[in-house]
MARFIRO-380421 format. One record per residue (C-alpha): residue in three letters; residue number from 0; x, y negated, z negated. Coordinates in nm, 2 decimals. Layout:
BEGIN
 residu num      X      Y      Z
    ALA NUM      X      Y      Z
...
***
This chain:
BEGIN
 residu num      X      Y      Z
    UNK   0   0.00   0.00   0.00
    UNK   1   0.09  -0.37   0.05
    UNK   2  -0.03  -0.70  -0.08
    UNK   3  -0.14  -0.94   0.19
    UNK   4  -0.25  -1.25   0.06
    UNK   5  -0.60  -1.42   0.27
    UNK   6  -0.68  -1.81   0.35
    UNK   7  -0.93  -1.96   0.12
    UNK   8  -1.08  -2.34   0.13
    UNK   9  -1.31  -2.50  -0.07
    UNK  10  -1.46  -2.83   0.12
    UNK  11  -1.65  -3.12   0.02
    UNK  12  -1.92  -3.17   0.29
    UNK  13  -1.99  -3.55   0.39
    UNK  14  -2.36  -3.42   0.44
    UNK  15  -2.38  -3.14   0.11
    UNK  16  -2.77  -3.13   0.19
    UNK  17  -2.69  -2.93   0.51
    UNK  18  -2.52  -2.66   0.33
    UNK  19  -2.76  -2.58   0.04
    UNK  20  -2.84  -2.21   0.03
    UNK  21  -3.16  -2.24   0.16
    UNK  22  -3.04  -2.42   0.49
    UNK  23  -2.70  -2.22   0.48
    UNK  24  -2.69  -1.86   0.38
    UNK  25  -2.41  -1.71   0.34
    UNK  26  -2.22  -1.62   0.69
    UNK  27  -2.01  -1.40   0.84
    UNK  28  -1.89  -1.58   1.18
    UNK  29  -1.80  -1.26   1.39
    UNK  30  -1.55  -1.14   1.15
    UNK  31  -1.44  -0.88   1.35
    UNK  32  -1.31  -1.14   1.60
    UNK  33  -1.27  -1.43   1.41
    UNK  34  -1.22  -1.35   1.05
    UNK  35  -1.37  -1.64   0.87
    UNK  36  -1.69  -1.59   0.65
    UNK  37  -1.81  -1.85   0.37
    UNK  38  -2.09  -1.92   0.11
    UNK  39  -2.35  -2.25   0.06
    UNK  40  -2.27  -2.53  -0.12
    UNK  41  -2.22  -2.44  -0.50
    UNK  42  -2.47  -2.59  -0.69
    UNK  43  -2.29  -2.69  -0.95
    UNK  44  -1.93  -2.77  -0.79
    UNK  45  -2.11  -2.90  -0.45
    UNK  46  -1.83  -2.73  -0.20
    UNK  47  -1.87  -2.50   0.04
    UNK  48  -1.63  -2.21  -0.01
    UNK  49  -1.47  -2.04   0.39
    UNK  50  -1.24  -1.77   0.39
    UNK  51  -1.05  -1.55   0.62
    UNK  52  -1.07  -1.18   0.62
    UNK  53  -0.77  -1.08   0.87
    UNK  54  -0.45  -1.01   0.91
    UNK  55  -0.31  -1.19   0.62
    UNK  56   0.01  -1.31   0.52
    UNK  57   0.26  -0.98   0.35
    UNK  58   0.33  -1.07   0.06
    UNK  59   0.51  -1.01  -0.31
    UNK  60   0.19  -1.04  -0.56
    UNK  61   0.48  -1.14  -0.81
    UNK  62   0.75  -1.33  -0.64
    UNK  63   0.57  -1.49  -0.36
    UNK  64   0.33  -1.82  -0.39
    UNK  65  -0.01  -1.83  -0.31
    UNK  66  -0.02  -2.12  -0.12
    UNK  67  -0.22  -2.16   0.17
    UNK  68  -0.06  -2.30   0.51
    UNK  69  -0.04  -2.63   0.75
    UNK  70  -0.10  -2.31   1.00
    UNK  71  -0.42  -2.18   0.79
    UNK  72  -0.56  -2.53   0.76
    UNK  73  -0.50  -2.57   1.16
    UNK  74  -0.72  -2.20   1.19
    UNK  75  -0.98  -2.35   0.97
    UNK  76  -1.03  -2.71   1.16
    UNK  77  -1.03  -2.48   1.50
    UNK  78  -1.27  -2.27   1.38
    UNK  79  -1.51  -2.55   1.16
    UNK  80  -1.52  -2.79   1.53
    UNK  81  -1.62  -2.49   1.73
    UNK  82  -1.88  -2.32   1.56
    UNK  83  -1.95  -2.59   1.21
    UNK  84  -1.89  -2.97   1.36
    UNK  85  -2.06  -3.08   1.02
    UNK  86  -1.78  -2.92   0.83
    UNK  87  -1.50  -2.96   1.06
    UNK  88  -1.35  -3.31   0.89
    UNK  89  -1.50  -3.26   0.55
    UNK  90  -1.22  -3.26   0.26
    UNK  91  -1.05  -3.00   0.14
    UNK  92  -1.07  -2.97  -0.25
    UNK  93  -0.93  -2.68  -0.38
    UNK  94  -0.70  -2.39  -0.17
    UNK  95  -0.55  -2.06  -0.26
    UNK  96  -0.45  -1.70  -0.14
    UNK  97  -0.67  -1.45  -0.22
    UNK  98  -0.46  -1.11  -0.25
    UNK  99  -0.58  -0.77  -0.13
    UNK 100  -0.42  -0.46  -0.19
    UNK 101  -0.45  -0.32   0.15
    UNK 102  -0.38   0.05   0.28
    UNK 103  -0.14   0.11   0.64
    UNK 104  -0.44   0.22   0.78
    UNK 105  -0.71   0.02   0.59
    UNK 106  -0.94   0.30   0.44
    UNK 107  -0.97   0.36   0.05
    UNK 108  -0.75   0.53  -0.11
    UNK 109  -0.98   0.76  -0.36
    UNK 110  -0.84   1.10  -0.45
    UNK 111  -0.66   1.28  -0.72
    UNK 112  -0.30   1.26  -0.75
    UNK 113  -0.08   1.55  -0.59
    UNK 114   0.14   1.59  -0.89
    UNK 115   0.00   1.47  -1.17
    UNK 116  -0.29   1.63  -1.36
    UNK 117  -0.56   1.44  -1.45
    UNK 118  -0.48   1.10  -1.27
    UNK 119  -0.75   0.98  -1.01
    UNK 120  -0.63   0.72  -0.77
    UNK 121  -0.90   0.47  -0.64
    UNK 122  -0.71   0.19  -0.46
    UNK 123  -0.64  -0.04  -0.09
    UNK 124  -0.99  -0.21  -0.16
    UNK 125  -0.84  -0.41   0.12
    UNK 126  -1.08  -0.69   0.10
    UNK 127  -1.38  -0.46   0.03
    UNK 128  -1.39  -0.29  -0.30
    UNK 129  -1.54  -0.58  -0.48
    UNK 130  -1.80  -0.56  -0.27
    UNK 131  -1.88  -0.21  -0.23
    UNK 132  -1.89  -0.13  -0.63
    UNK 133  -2.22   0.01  -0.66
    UNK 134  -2.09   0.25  -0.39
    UNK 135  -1.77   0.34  -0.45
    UNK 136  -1.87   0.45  -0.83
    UNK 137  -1.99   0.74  -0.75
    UNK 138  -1.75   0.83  -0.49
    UNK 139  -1.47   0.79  -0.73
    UNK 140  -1.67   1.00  -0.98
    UNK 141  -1.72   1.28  -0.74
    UNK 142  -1.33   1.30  -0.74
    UNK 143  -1.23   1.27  -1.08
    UNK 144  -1.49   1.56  -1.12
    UNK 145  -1.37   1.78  -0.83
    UNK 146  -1.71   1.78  -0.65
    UNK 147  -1.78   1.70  -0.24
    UNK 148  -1.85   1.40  -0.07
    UNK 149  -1.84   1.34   0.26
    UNK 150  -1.65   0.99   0.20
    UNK 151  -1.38   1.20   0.04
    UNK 152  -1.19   1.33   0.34
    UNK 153  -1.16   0.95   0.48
    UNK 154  -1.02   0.85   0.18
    UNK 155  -0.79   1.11   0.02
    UNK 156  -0.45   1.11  -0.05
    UNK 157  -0.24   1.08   0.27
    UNK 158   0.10   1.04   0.38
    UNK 159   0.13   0.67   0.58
    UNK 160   0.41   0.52   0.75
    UNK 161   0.50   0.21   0.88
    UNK 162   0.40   0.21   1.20
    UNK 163   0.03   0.35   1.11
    UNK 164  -0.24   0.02   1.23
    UNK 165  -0.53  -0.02   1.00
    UNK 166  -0.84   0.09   1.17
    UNK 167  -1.11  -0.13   0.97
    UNK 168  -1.34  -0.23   1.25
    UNK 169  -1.52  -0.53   1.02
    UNK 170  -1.20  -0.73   1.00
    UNK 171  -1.02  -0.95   1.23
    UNK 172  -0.65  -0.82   1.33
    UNK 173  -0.49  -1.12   1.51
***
């Protein structure tokens, strides 16, 4: 597994009105070809939170900062003038990198460990796990307890190397 660390802005719309939740769901903006998905205006901060869910920067979740780039902020005006002109020159508030933990080949990593009894991996959420929670609990209880699921076999313990591509089809690759 690696840590990649993910664009994420929070702007202050010159027209906030636009961008209350019930005029501005939450989006996902072809993320399989684009990457960027966001959220309404937050009631209580009033800024509109956009995010990127591709490719990523690699990075050390120790070592490394988390700052978000002149080359992200150029993405983000690209993508706010072509498909959200009311957003594309609002002001940017806050930044930072979201990390993932992302598998070579961007599938879970759920199984047991090879060589040591009783230790259950479930890892390489890549972006998703948060998400998937009231899914994956089961999953991950049907391999600490030894028992079948079809998910299993995607996700089990597996030897990756470098030159494996992850084969998420829900998130943009560059």
């Amino acid at each position: 597994m690696r840590a990649t660390g993910h664009p994420v802005f929070h702007l202050k719309p010159k027209t906030p009105e636009l961008f209350v939740d019930a005029a501005f769901p939450t989006f996902l903006a072809d993320v399989s070809r684009s990457g960027w998905y966001g959220f309404p205006l937050h009631p209580r901060e009033g800024v509109v939170k956009v995010a990127n869910h591709g490719v990523g920067l690699e990075l050390d979740p120790y070592r490394d900062p988390r700052v978000v780039t002149e080359d992200d902020h150029r993405s983000l005006r690209t993508f706010l003038s072509a498909a959200m002109p009311a957003l594309a020159d609002a002001e940017v508030v806050f930044t930072r990198r979201c990390l993932y933990s992302d598998t070579l080949d961007g599938h879970l990593w759920i199984d047991r460990h090879p060589e040591r009894a009783n230790v259950t991996v479930a890892a390489g959420g890549s972006g998703h796990a948060m998400q998937m929670a009231p899914l994956l609990g089961g999953i991950i209880a049907d391999a600490v307890e030894g028992k079948s699921n079809r998910w299993l076999e995607r996700f089990r313990w597996r030897e990756l190397s470098q030159g494996v591509h992850a084969e998420e089809e829900s998130r943009y690759q560059g």
